[in-house]
DSSP file (Angstrom, degrees, kcal/mol; ACC not computed):
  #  RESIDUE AA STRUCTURE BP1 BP2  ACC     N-H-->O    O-->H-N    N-H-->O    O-->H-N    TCO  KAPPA ALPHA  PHI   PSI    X-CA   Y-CA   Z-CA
    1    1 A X              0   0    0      0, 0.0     2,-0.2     0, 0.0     0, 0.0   0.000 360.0 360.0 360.0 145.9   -3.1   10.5  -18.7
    2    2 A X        -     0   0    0      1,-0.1     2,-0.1     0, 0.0     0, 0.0  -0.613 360.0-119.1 -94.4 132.5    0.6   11.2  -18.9
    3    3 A X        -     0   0    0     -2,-0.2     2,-0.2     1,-0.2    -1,-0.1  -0.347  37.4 -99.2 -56.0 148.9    1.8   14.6  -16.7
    4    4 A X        -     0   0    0     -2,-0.1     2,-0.3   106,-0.0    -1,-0.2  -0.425  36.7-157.8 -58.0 154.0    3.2   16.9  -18.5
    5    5 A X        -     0   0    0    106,-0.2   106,-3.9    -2,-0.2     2,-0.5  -0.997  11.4-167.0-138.3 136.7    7.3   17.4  -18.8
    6    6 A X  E     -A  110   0A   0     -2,-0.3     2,-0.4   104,-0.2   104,-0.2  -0.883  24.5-123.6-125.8 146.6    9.0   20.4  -19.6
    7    7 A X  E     -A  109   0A   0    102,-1.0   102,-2.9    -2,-0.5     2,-0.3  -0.815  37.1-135.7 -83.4 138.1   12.4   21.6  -20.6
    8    8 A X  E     -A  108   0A   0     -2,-0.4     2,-0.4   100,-0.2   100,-0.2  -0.997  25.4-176.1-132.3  79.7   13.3   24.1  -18.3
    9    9 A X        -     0   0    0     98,-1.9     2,-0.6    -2,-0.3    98,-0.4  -0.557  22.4-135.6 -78.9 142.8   14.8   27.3  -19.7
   10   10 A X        +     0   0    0     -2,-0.4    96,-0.3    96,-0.2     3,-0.1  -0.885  25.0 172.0 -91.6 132.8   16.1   30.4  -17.7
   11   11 A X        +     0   0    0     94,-1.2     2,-0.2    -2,-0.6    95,-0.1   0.198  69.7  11.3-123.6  -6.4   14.9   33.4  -19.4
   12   12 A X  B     -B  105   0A   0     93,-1.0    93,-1.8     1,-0.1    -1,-0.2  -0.844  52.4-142.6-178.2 129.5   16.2   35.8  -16.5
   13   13 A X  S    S+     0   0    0     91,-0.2     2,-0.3    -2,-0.2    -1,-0.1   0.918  94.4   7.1 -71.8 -23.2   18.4   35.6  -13.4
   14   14 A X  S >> S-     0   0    0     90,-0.1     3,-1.2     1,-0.1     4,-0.7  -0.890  86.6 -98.3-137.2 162.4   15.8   38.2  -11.3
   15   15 A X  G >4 S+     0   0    0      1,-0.3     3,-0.9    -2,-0.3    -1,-0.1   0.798 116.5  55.6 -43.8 -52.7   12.6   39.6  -12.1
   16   16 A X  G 34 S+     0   0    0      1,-0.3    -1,-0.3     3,-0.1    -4,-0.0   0.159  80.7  74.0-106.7  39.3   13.9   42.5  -13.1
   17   17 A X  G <4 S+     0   0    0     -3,-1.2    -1,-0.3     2,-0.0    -2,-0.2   0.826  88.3  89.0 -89.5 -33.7   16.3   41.7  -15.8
   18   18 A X  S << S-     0   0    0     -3,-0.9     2,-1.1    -4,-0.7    10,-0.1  -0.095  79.9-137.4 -52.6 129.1   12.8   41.1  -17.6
   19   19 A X        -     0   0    0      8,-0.3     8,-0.2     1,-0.0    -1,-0.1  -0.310  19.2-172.5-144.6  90.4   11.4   44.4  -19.4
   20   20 A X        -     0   0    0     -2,-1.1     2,-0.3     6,-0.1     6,-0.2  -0.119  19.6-134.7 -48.6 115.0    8.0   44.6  -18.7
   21   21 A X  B >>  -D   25   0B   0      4,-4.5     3,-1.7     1,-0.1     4,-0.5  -0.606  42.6 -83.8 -88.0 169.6    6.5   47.5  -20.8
   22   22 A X  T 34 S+     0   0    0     -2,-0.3    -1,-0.1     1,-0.3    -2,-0.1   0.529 131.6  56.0 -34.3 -32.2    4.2   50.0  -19.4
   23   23 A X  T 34 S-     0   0    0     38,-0.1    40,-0.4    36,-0.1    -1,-0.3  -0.034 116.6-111.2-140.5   9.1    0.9   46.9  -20.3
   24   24 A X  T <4 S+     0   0    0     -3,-1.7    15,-3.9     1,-0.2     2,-0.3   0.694  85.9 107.2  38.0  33.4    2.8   44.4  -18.2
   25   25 A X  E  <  +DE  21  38B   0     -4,-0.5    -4,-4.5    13,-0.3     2,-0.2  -0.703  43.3 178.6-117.0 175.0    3.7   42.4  -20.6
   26   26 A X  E     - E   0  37B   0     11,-3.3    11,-1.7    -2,-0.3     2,-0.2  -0.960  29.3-105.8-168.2 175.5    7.6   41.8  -22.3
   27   27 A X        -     0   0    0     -2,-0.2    -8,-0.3     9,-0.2     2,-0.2  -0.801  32.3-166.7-127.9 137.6    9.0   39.7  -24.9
   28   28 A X        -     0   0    0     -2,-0.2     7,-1.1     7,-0.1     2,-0.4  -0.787  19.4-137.8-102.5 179.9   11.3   36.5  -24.6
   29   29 A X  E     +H   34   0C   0     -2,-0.2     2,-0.4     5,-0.2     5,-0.2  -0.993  37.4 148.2 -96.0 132.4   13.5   34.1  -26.4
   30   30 A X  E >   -H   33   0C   0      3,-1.9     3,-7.4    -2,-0.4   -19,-0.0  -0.999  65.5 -10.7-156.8 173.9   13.3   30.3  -25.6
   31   31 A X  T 3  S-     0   0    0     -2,-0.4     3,-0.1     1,-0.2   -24,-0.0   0.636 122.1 -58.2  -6.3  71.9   13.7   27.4  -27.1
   32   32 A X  T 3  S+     0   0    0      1,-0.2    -1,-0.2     0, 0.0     2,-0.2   0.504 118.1 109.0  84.1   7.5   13.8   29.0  -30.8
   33   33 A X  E <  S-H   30   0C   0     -3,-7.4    -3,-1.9     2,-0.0     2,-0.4  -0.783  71.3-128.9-105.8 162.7   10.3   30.4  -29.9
   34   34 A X  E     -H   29   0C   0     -2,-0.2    15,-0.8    -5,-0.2     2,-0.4  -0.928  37.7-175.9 -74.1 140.7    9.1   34.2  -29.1
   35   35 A X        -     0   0    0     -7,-1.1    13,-0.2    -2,-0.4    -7,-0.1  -0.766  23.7-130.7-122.4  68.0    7.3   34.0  -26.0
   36   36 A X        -     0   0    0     -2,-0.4    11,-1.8    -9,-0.1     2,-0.4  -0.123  12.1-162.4 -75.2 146.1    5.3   36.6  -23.8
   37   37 A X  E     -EF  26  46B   0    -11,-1.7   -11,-3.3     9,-0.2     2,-0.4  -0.773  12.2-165.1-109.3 140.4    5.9   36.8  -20.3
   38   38 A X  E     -EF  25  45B   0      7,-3.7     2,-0.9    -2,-0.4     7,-0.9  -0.963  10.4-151.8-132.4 126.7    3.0   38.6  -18.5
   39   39 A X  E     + F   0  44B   0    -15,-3.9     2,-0.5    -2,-0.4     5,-0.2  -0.706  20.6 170.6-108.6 106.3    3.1   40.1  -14.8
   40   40 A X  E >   - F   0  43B   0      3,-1.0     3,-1.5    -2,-0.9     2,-0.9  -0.944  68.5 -47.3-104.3 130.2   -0.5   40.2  -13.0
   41   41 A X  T 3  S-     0   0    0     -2,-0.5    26,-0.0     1,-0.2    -2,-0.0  -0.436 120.1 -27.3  59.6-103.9   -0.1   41.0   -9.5
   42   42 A X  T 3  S+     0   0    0     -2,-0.9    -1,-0.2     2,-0.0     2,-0.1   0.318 121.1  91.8-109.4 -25.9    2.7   38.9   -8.0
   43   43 A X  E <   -F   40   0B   0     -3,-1.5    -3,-1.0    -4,-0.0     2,-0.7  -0.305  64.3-149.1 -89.3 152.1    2.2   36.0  -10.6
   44   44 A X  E     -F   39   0B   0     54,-0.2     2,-0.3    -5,-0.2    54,-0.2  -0.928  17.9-167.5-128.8 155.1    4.2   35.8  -14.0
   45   45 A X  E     -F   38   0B   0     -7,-0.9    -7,-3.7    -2,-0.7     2,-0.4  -0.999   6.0-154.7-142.0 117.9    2.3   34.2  -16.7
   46   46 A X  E     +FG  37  96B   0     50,-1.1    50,-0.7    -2,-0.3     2,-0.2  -0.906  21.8 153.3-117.9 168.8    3.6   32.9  -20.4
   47   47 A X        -     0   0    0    -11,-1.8    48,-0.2    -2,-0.4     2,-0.1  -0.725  45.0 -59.4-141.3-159.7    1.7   32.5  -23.4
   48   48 A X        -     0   0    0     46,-0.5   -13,-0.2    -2,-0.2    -1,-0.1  -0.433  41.0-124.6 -85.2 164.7    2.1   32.5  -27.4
   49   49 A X  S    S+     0   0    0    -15,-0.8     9,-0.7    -2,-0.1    10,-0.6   0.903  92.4  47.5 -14.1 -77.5    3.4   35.5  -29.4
   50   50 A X  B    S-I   57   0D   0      7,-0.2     7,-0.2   -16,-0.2    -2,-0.1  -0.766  89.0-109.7-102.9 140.3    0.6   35.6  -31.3
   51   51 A X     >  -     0   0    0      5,-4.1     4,-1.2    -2,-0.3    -2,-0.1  -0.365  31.6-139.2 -64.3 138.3   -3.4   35.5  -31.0
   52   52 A X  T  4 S+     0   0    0      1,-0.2    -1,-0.2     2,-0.1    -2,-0.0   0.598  93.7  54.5 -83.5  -2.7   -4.2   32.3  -32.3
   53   53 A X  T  4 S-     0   0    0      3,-0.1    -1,-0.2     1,-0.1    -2,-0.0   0.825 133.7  -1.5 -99.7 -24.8   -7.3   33.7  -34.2
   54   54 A X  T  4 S-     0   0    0      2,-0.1    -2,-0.1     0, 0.0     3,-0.1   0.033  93.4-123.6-149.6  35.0   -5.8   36.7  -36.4
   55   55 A X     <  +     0   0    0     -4,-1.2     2,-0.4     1,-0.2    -3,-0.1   0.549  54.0 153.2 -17.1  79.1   -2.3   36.4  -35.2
   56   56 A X        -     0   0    0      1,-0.0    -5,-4.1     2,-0.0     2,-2.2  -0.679  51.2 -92.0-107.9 135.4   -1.8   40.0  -33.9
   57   57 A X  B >>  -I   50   0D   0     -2,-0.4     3,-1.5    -7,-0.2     4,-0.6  -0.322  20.5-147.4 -88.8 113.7    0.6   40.3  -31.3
   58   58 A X  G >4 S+     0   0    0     -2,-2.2     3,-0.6    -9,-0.7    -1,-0.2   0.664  92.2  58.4 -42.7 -23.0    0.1   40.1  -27.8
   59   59 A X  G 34 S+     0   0    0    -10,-0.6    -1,-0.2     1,-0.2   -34,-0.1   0.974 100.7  64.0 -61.9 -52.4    2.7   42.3  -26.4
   60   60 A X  G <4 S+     0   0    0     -3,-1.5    -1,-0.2     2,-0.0    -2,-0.2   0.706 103.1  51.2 -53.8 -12.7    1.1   44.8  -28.3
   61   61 A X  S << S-     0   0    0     -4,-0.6     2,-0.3    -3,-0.6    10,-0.1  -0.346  80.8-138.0 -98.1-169.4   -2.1   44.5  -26.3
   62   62 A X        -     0   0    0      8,-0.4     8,-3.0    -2,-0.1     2,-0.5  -0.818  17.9 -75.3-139.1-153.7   -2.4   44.6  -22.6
   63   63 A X  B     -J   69   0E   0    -40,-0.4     6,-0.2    -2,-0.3     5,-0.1  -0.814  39.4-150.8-110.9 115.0   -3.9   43.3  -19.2
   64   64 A X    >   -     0   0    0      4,-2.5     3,-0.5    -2,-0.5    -1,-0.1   0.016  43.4 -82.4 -68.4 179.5   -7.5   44.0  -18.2
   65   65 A X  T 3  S+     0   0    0      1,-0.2    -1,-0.1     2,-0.1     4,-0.0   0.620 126.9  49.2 -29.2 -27.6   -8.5   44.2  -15.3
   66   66 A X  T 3  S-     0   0    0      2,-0.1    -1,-0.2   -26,-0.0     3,-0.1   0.603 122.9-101.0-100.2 -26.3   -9.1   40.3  -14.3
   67   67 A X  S <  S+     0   0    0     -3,-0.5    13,-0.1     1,-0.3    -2,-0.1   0.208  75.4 148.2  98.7 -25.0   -5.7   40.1  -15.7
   68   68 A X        -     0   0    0     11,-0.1    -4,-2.5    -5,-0.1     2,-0.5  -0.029  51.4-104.2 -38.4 152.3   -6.5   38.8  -19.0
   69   69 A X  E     -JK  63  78E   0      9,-2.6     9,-1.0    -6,-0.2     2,-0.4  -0.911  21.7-146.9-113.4 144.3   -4.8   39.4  -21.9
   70   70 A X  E     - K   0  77E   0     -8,-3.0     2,-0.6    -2,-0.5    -8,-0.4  -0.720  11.7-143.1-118.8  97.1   -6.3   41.7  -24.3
   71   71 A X     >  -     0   0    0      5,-2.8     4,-1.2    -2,-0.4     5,-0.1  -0.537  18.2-143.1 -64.1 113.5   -5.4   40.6  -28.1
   72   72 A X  T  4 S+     0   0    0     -2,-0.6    -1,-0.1     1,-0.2   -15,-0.1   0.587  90.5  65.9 -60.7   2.1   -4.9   44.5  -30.1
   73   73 A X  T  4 S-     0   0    0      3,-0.1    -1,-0.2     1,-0.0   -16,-0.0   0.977 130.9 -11.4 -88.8 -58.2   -6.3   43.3  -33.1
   74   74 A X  T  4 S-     0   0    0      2,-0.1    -2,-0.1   -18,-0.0    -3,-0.1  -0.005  93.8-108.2-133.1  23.4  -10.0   42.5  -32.3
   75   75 A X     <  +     0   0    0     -4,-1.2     2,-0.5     1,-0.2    -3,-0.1   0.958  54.4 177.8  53.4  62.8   -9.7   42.9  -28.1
   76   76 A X        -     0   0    0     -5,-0.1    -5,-2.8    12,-0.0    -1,-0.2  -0.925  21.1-138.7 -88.5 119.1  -10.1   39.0  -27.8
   77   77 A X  E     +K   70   0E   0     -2,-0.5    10,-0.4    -7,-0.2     2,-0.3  -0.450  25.7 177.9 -86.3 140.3   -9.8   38.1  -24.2
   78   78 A X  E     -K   69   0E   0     -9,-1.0    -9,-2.6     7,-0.3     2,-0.7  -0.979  26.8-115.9-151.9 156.3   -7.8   34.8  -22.9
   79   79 A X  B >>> -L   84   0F   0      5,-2.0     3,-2.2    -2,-0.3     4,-1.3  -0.847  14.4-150.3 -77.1 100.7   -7.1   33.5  -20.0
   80   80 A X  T 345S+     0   0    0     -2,-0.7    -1,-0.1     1,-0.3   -34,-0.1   0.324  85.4  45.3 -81.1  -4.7   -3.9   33.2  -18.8
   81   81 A X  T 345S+     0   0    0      1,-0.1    -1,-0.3   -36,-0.1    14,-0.1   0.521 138.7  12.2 -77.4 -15.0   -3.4   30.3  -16.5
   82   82 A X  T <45S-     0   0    0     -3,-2.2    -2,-0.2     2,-0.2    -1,-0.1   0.330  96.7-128.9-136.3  18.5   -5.3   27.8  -18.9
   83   83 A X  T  <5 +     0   0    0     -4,-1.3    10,-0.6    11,-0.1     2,-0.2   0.760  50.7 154.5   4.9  58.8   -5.5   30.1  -22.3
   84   84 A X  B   < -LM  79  92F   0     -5,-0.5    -5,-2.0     8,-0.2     2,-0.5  -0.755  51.3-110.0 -69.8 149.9   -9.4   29.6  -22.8
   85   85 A X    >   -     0   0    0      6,-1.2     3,-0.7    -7,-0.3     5,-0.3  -0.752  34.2-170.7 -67.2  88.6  -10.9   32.4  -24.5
   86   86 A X  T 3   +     0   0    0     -2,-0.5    -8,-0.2     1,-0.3    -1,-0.1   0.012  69.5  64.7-113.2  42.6  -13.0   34.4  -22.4
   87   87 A X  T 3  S-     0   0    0    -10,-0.4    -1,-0.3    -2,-0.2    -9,-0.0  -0.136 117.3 -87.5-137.5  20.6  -14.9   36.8  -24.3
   88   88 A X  S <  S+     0   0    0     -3,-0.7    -2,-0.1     1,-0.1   -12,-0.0   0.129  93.6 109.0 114.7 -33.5  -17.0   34.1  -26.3
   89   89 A X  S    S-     0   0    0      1,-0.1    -1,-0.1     0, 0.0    -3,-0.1   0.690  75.3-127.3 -67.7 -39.2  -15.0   33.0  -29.6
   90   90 A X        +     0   0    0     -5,-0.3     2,-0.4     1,-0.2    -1,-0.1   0.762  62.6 137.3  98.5  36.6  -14.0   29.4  -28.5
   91   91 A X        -     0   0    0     -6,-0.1    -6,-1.2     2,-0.0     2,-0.4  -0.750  40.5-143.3 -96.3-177.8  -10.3   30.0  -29.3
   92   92 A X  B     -M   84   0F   0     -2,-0.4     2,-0.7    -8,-0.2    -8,-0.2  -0.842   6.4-151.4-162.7 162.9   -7.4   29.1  -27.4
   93   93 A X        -     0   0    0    -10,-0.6   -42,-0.1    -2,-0.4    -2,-0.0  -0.599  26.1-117.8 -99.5 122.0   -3.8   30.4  -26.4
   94   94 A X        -     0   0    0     -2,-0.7   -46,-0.5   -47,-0.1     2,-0.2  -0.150  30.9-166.6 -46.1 128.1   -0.9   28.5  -25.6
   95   95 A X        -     0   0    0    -48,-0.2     2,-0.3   -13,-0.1   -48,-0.3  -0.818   5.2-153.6-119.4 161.6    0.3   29.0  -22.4
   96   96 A X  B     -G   46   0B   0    -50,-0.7   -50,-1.1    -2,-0.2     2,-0.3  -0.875  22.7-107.5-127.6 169.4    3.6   28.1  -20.9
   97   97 A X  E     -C  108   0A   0     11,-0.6    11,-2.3    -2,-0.3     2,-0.4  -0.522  30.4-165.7 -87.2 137.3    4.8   27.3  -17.2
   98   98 A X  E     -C  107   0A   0     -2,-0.3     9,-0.3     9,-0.2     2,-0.2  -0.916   1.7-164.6-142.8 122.8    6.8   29.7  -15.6
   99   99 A X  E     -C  106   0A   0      7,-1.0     7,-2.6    -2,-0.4     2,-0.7  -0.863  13.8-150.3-152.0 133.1    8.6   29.0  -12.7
  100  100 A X  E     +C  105   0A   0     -2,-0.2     5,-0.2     5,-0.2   -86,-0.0  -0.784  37.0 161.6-121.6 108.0   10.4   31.6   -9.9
  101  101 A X        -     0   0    0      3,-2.4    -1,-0.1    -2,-0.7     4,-0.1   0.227  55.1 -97.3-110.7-124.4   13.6   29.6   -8.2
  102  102 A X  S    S+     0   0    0      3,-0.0    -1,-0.1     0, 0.0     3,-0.1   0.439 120.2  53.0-121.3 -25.9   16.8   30.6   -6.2
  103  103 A X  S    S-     0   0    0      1,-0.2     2,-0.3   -89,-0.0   -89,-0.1   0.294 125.7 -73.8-117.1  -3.2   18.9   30.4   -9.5
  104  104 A X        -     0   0    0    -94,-0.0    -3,-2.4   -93,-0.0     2,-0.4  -0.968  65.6 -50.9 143.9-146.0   16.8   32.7  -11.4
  105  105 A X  E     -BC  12 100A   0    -93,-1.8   -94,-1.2    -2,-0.3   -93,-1.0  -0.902  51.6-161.5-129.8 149.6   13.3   32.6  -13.3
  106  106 A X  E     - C   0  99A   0     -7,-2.6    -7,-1.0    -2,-0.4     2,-0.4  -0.868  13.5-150.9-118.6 144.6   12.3   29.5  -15.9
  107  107 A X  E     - C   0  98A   0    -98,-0.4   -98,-1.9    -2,-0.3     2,-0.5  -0.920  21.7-133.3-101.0 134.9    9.8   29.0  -18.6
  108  108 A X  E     -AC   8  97A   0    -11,-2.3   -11,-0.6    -2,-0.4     2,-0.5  -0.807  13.7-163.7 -93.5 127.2    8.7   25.4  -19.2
  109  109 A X  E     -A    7   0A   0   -102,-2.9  -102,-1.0    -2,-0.5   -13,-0.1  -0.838  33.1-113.3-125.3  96.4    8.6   24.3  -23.0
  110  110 A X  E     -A    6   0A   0     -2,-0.5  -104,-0.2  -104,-0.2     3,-0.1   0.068  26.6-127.1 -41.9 128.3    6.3   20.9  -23.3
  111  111 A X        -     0   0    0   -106,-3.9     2,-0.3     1,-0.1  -106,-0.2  -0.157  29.3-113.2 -65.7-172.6    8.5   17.9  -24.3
  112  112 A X        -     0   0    0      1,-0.4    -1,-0.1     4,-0.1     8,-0.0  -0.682  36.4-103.1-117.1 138.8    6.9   16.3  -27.2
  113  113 A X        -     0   0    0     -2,-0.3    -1,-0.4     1,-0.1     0, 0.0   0.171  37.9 -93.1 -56.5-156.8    5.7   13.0  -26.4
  114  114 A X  S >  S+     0   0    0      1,-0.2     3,-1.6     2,-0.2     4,-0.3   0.728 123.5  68.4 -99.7 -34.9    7.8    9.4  -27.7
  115  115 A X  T 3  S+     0   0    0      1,-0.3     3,-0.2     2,-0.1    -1,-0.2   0.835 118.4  21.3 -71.0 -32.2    5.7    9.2  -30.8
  116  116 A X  T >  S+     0   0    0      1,-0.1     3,-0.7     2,-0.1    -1,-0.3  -0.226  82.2 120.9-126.0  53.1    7.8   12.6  -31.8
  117  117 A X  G X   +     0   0    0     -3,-1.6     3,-0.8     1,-0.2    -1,-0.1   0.659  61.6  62.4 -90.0  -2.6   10.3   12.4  -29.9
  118  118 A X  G 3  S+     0   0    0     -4,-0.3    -1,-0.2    -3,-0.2    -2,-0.1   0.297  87.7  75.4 -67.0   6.3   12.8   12.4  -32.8
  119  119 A X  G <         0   0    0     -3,-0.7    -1,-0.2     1,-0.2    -2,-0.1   0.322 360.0 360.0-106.6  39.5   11.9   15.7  -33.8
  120  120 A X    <         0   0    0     -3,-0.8    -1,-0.2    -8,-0.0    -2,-0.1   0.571 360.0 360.0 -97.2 360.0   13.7   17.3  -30.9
């Protein structure tokens, strides 16, 4: 199996250029997508916009306890290092790589493999 490869955006020069609302979560732009960036503990964490089962937006919910994130439409749990589903439904949420450097903070946006790689 082929590693993943990512385009590498900067989304922020520091941590706190980022603006985490009260639920720890905050909204980006990157590559043409909205994005949420989620802070549990120490760690920053992206996923999709939207819950992939009833697309309610995930900024709008927050972070339990474990650190999941808490969909506001029907409190559908996911995980956020592998977005599995953890409250039972069998969905899952796109997550993206996020990465903390000397030159500022990155999100990873998976290249496409070779078979589409003309649609970049």
């Amino acid at each position: 199996m082929r590693a993943k490869q990512y385009h590498w955006i900067r989304i922020a020069e520091n941590e706190s250029e980022l603006d985490f609302a009260e639920n720890g979560i905050c909204v980006v732009e990157a590559g043409g997508k909205k994005i949420c960036v989620a802070k549990s503990g120490d760690r920053l964490f992206g996923c999709s916009y939207s819950c992939p089962h009833a697309g309610g937006i995930l900024a709008d919910g927050y972070l339990d306890a474990v650190g999941n994130v808490v969909c506001p439409v029907h409190r559908y749990k996911f995980n956020l290092a592998n977005g599995r589903n953890t409250s039972g439904e069998g969905y899952y949420l796109k997550t993206y790589a996020i990465e903390r450097r000397a030159d500022g903070i990155y999100i990873g946006i998976e290249e496409r493999g070779a078979l589409f790689g003309w649609l970049k």
